[in-house]
N, C-alpha and C positions, 0 to 999 in steps of 0.2 A: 504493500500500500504506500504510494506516496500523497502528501498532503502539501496541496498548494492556496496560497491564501490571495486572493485577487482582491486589489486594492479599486476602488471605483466601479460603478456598475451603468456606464455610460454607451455610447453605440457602436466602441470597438471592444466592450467586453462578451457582446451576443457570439460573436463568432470565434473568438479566444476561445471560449466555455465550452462550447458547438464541439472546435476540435479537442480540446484536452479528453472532453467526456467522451471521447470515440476509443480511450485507454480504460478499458471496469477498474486497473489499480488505483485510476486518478480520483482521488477524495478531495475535490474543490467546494471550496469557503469563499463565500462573496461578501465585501464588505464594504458599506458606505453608510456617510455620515447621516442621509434620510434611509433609516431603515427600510422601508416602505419601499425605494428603490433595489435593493440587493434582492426583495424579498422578490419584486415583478421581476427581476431576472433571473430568480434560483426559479421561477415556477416555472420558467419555460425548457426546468432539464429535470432527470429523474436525480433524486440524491445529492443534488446541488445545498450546501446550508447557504443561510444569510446571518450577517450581522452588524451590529451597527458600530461603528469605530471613528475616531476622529482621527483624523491622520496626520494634525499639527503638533497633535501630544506626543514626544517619543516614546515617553514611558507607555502609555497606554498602546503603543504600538507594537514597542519590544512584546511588552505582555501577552499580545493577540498571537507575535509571531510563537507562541512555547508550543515544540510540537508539530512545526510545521520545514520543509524538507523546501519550501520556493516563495520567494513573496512576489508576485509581478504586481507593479502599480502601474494605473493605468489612471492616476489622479494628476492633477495639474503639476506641469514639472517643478515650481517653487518648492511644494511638499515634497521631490526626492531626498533631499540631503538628510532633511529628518527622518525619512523613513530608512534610509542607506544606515545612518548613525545607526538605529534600532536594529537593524539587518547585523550590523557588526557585532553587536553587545549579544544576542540571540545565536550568532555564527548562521547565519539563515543566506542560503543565495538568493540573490534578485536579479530581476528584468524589470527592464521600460523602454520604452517606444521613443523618449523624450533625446532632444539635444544632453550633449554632456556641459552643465554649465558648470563655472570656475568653482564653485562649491563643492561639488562632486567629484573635480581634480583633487579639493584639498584632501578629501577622505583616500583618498589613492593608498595612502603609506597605512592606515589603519586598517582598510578593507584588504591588504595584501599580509597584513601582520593577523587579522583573524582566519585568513584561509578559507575566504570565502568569494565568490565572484559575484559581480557587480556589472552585468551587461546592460550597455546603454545601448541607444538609436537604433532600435529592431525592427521599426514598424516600415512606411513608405518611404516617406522623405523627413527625416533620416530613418535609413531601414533597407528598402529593395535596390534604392541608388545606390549607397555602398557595397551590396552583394554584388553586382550586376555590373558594375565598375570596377571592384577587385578582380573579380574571374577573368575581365580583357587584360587588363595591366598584367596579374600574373604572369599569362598565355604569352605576352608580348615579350613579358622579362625574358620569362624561361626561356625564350628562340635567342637572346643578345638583342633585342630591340627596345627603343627607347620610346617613349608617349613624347611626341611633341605637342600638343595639344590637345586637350582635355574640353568639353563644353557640356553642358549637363541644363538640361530642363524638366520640370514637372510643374503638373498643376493639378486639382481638383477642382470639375468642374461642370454647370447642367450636364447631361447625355444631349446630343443635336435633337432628339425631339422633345426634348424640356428645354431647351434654352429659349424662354419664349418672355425674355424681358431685354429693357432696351440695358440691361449693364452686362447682360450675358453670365450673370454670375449669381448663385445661388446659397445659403446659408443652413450648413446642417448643426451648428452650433454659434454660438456667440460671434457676433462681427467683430469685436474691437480687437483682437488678436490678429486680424488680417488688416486692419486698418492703423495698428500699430507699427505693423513689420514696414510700414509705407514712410515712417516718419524716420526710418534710420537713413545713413548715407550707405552705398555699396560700393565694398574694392573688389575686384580684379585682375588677371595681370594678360595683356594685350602686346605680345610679341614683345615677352621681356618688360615690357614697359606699364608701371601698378597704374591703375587707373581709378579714382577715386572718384564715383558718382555722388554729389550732397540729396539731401533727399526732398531738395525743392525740387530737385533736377530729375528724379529717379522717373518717372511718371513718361517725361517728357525723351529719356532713350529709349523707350519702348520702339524692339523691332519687328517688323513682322515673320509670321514662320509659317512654314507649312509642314504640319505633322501628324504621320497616320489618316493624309484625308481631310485633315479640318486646317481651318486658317483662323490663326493662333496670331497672337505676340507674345511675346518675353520680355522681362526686364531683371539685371541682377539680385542676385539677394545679399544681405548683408556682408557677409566672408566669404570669399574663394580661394582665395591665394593660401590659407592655411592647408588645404588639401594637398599640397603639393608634399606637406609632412605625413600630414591621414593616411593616404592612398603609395606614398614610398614611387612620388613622381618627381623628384628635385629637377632630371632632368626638361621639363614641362617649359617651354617659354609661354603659354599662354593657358589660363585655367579661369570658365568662367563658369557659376554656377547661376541658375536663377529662376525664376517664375511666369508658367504661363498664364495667359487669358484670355478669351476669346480677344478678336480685335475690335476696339470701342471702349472696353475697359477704362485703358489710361487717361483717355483722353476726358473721359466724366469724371473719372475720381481726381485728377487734375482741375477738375474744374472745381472739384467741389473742395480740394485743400485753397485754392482760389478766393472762393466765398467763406472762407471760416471756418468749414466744416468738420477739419479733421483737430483744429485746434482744442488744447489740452487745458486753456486758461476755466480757471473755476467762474462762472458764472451765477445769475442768479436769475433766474426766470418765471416771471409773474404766468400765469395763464396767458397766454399768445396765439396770435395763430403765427403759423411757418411762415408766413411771407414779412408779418411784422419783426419776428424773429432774425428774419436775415437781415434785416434793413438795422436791428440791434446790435448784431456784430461784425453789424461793417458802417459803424459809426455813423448811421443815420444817413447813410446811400442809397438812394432810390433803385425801387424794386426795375426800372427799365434802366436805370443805370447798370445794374448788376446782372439782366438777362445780357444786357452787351459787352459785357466785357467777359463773358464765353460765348464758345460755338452755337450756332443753332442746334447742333444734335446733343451738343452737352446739356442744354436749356433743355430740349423736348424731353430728356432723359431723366435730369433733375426735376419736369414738371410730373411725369408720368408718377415718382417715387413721392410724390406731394408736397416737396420742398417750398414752392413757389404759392402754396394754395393756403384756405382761410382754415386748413386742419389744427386741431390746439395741440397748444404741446404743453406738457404738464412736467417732465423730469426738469429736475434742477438741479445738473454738476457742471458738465463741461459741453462745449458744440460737438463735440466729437460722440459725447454719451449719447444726446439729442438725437443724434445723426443715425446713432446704433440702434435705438429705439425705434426708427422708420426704418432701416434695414431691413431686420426682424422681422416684423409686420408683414415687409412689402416684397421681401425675397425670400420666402422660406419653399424647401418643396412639401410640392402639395403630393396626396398617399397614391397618384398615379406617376407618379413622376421619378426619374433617377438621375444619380451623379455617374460621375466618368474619372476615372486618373489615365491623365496621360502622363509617360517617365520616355525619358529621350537622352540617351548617351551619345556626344561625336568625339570620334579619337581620329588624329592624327599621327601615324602611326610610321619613324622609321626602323628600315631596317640597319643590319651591319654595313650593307654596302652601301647607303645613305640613300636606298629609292624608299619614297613612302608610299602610301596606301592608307584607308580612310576604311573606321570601320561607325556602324553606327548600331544602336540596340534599342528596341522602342516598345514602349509596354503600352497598351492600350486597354483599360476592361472597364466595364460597365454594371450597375448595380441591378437591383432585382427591386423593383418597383414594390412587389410583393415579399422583400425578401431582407437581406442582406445589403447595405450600398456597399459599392466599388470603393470608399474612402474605409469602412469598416473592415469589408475583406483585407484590405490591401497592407493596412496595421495592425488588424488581429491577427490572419493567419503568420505573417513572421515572426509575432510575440511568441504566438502560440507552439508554433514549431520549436523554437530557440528552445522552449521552456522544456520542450519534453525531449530536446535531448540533452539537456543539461539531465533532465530526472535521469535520462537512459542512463546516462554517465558518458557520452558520446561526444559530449564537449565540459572540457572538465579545466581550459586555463582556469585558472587563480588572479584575483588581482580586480581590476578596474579594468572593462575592455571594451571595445568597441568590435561589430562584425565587420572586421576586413580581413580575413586569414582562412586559407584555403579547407578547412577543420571546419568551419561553419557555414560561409557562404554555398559550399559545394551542395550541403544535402538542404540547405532553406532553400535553394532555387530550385532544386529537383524534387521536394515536395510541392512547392508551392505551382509546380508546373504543374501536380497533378490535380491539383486547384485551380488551375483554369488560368493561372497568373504565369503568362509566360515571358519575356522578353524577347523579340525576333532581333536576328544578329543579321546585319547587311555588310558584305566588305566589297569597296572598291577599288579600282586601280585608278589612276591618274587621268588614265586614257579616258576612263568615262565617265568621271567628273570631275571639275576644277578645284582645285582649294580654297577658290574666292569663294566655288557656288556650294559647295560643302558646306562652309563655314559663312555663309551670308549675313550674317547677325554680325561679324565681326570686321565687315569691310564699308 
């Protein structure tokens, strides 16, 4: 019997649970702070418990962990470090889906002195990108060949027959975590040369792409250049990693950091309507002042979400909150409708005797309207694998780790193929495509 204690019972633990419970050893315990929720998700398996736990408390965490052989937390990544501390004091291994933030560095020497392992970034992005990216560079090393180039896309996003609003982007949980990622500046490094986007400007490099079919833009995310350590690519003169979105995206959420929108300043907001509201924090500028100084489609976009209309708006923190709260509302999917990950690797790739060739890898899957979504799949199944072979004992480093090493990545891609989550791998020669037109984002 192993006993594993899942932190959070949100909409990548449905399919977490799904696979583990396909093991009769596996004695899974769900645990979250509205009991009420662990319990709607133990009912939908046989022998599932619930329980309720606060996950800021350590002590109270350690205590939950007595007895238990895995803790996967699947709670908002602030709460790892506390739960990581408690993991160590208990000697309990853990998983999470989440970024490894500098907190979870500092645990590095503790977590390596209790003999227990501490796997970060499992799920999509971070998760299937790193699997899926180790396996080329490996392949690559192993021949004497170097990655010259590195570029990396994903996004989560409607499926083409739900993307039926004018931002093209839809909301399976909270907006301000996608609206916050907006306000950082992004580096990258562009034929040797770091390239520092601020994040007035991020919006406005958005390129277009074309991918698996659909026509997409990108724009970078925060870090890239660190990868060039991650992934054991020093050789790398250019490493960009970043974000898709339908195209139309940039250009509205531009408009709307424009108008105030994504601003962080505290406010105080009487009962309003939206349109009085913008004319507020944009110091008493007329509402036909402010339709022109965006595009027409940015306007028609921002009118369609009720920005512009006599709706009242009742929250009182920030424009950015305000903004999240019509989000919400006005983008959510509706119980016919599905999400989509698209994940897109480009390597430039040479050899010993200095010809390159160009390889690219492109996941594309789609949710179950009925079912499952494609963002759920896509982060529970490689939690969930990771975790049971950690129980198998099939992957057993120690320490603080991240999946890039050929012991893990190997069998998460080849289970999760059998999941329906595949990666297609395309290589080309010179001859039949350019390196401009390869890489067109980058010229």
């Amino acid at each position: 019997m192993k006993k594993i204690l899942v932190l959070g019972a949100g909409f990548v633990a449905g399919p977490l649970v799904e696979f583990l419970k396909r093991r009769a050893e596996n004695d899974i315990t769900v645990a979250s702070y509205l009991l009420s929720e662990a319990e709607e998700l133990a009912r939908n398996f046989n022998s599932v418990k619930s329980i309720q736990l606060d996950v800021s408390n350590q002590s109270l965490v350690q205590e939950a962990l007595d007895g238990f052989d895995l803790v996967v937390s699947l709670v908002p990544a602030p709460f790892h470090p506390t739960i990581a501390k408690a993991a160590i004091q208990a000697q309990v291994n853990m998983i999470t889906a989440s970024y490894e933030s500098e907190e979870m560095k500092n645990l590095a020497k503790d977590i390596k002195e209790a003999g227990i392992t501490v796997l970060n970034e499992i799920g999509l992005d971070p998760g299937i990108d790193h699997l899926s990216a180790m396996q080329i560079i490996d392949q690559a090393h192993n021949k004497g060949e170097n990655i010259s180039s590195f570029v990396s896309w994903c996004g989560g996003l409607p499926a083409p027959e739900s993307n039926n609003n004018p931002l093209g982007y839809k909301f399976s949980w909270a907006p301000r975590g996608v609206l916050m990622a907006l306000l950082n500046e992004a580096k990258y490094l562009n034929n040797n040369n770091p390239i520092t986007i601020s994040s007035d400007k991020l919006m406005s490099w958005t390129k277009p792409l074309s991918i698996a079919g659909l026509e997409l833009e990108g724009y970078p995310n925060r870090e890239s250049v660190s990868y060039k350590q991650v992934y054991g690519i020093e050789e790398a003169k250019t490493i960009l990693r970043g974000t898709l979105r339908y195209q139309g995206f940039s250009e509205i959420i531009q408009a709307a950091h424009k108008l105030g929108l994504l601003s962080l300043n505290i406010i105080e907001v009487r009962e309003q309507s939206w349109s009085d509201f913008l004319v507020t924090i944009n110091d008493g500028a007329s509402i036909e002042s402010l339709q022109k100084s965006i595009s027409q489609k940015a306007f028609a976009a921002l009118e369609w979400l009720d920005c512009f209309s006599d709706k009242v708006i009742t929250v009182k923190t920030t424009p950015m909150d305000v903004f999240c709260e019509l989000l919400v509302e006005k983008l959510q999917y509706l119980d016919n409708e599905s999400d989509m990950v698209i994940l897109q690797h480009k390597f430039v790739i040479e050899k010993e005797s200095g010809e390159e060739y160009y390889i690219s890898s492109t996941l594309r899957t789609e949710g179950d309207a009925s079912g499952y979504s494609a963002m759920s799949k896509t982060v529970g199944y490689p939690v969930a694998i990771a975790s049971q072979l950690m129980l198998d004992g099939l992957y057993s480093r120690q320490g603080l780790q991240l999946p890039v090493t050929k012991d893990i990545y190997e069998p998460i891609l080849a289970q999760l193929s059998q999941e329906g989550i595949i990666c297609e791998e395309k290589v080309f020669a010179p001859n039949q495509v350019s390196k401009e037109a390869f890489l067109s984002e980058l010229m």
